[in-house]
matplotlib code that plots the C-alpha trace (Angstrom):
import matplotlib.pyplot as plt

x = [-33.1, -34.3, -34.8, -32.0, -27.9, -26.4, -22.4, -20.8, -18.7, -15.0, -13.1, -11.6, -8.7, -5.8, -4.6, -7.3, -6.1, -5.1, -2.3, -2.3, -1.8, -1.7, -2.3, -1.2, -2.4, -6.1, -4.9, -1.5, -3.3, -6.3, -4.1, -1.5, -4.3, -6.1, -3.8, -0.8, 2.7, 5.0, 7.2, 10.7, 13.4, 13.5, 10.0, 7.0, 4.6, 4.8, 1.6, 2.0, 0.5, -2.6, -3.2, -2.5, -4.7, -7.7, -6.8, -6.0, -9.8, -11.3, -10.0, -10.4, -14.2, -13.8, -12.1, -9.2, -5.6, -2.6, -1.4, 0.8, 1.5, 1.2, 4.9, 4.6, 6.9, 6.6, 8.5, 6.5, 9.2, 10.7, 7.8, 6.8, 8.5, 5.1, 3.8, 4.8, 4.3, 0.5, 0.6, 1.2, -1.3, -3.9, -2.7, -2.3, 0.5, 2.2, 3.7, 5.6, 6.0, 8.7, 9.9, 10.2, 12.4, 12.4, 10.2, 13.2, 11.4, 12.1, 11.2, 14.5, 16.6, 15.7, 16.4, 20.0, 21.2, 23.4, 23.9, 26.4, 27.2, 27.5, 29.0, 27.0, 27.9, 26.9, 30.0, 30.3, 32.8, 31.5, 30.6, 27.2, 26.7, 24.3, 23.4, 22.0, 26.0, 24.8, 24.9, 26.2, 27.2, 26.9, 23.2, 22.5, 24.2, 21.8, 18.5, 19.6, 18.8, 15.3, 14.6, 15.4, 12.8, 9.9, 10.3, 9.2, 11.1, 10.1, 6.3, 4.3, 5.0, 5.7, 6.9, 6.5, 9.7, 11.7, 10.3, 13.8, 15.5, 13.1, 10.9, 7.5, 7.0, 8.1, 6.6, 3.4, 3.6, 4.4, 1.4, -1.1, 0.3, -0.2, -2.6, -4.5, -4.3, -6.3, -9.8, -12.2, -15.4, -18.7]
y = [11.5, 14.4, 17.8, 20.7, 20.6, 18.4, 17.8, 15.9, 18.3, 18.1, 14.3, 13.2, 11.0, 13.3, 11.8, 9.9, 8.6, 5.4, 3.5, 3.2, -0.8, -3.4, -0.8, -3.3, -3.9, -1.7, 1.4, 1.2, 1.0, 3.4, 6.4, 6.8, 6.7, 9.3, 12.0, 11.1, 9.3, 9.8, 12.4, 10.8, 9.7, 6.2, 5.6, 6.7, 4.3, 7.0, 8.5, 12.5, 14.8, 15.4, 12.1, 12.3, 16.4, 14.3, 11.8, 14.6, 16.2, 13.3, 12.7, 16.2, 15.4, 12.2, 14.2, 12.5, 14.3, 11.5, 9.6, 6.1, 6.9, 3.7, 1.9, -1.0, 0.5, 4.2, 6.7, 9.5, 12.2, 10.9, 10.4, 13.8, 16.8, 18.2, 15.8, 17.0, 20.3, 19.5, 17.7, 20.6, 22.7, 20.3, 20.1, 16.5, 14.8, 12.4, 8.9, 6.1, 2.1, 0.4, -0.2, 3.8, 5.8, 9.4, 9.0, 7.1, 3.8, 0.3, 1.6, 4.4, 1.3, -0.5, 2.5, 3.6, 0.7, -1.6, -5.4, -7.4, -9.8, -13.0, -16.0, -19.5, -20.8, -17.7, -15.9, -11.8, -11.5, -7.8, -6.0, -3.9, -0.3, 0.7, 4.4, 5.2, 4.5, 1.0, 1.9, 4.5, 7.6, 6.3, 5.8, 9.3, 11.3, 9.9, 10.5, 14.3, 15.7, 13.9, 15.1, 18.7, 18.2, 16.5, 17.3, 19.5, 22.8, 21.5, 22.2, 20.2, 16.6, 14.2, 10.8, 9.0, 6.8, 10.1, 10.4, 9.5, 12.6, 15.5, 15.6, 14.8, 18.5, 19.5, 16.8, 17.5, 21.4, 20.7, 18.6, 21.1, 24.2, 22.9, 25.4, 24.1, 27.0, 23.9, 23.9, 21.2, 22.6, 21.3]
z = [9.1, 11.6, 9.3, 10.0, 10.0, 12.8, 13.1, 15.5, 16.7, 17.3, 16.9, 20.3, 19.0, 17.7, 14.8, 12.6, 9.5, 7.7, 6.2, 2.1, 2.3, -1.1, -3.3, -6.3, -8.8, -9.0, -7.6, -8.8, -12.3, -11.4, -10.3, -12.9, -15.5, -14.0, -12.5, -14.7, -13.5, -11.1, -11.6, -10.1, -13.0, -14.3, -11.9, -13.5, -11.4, -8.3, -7.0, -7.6, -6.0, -7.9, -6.8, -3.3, -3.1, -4.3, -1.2, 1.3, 0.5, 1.2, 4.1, 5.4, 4.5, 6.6, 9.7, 9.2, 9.2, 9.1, 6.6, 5.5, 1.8, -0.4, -0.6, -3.0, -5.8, -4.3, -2.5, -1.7, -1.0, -4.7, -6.8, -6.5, -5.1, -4.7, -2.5, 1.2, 0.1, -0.8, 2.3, 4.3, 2.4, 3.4, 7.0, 6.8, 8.8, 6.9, 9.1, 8.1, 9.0, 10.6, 7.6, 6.4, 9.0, 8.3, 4.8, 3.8, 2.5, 1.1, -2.2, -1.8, -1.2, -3.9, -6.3, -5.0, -3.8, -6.1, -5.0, -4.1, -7.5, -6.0, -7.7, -8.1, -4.9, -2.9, -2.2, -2.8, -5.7, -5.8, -3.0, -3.7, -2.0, 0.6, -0.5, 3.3, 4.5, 6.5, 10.0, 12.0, 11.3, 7.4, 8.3, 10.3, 7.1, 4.6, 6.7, 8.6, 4.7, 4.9, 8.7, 7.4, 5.0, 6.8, 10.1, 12.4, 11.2, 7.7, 7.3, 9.5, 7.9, 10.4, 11.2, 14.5, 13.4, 13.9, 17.4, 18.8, 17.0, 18.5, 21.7, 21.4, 22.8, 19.8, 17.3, 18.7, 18.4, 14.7, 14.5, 16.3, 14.2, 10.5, 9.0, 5.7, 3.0, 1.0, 2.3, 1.0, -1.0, 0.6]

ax = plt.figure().add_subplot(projection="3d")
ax.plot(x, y, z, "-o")
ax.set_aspect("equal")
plt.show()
């Protein structure tokens, strides 16, 4: 290693970050134990946002800025209200997977939803109940509370699934104006 400080200067890609992928069963164990459950009702497994700070300043440290929470069993705008908020502080833009328009993942489904009763040959004898409304309008009610929150007039948190709903003008003038009041010690 030559002797003085050397940095590498500015990154040239954007957005660096990564996506929070099988986090079960080590990290699903490892977090809860050591930054304390989830905070959402009836769903203690959540990552909270002590967890998620301690990931945010390492990946500052790590120029990175963009993030896919973790989703097996997690809902990162549920399991802690705290969570985008620390996000923002950080400056770190949050994204989502196919599978998680507007921050509204699997994981939401599978708490609100209620499911069909079928009967042993198949057949609905009780219809469940979809609590995003299905499709349609039904579907745009339940995630315009969600966009408020995480889009672009929101803080800073951003998903590139909601790049239909606002121009990427605007996403990217989100992006480029989160200010970190969170700085990362040295």
């Amino acid at each position: 290693m030559l002797p003085g400080r050397h940095t590498q200067g500015t990154p040239a890609v954007k957005y660096r970050g990564f996506f929070i992928n099988d986090e079960n069963p080590a990290l699903g164990r490892w977090a809860p134990r050591y930054f304390g459950r989830g905070h959402a009702p009836g769903h203690p497994n959540g990552f909270n946002s002590a967890f998620y700070g301690k990931v945010f300043e390492t990946m500052l440290r790590l120029k990175a800025n963009y993030l896919w929470p973790a989703v097996w069993g997690r809902a990162f705008a549920e399991d802690d209200p705290a969570n985008h908020r620390t996000a923002t502080e950080y400056g770190v833009v949050m994204g989502t997977s196919h599978e998680a328009p507007m921050m509204r993942g699997i994981e939401e489904w599978n708490r609100h939803a209620v499911a069909a009763v079928r009967d042993s040959a198949g057949n609905i004898v009780t219809p469940g109940r979809d609590p995003y409304g299905g499709t349609g309008s039904g579907a745009s009610a339940a995630t315009a509370p969600r966009s408020r929150r995480t889009g672009p007039t929101a803080s800073g948190a951003w998903s590139p699934t909601a790049s239909r709903a606002w121009s990427r003008s605007a996403c990217a003038a989100t992006a480029t104006s989160a200010s970190p009041t969170a700085t990362a010690s040295t």
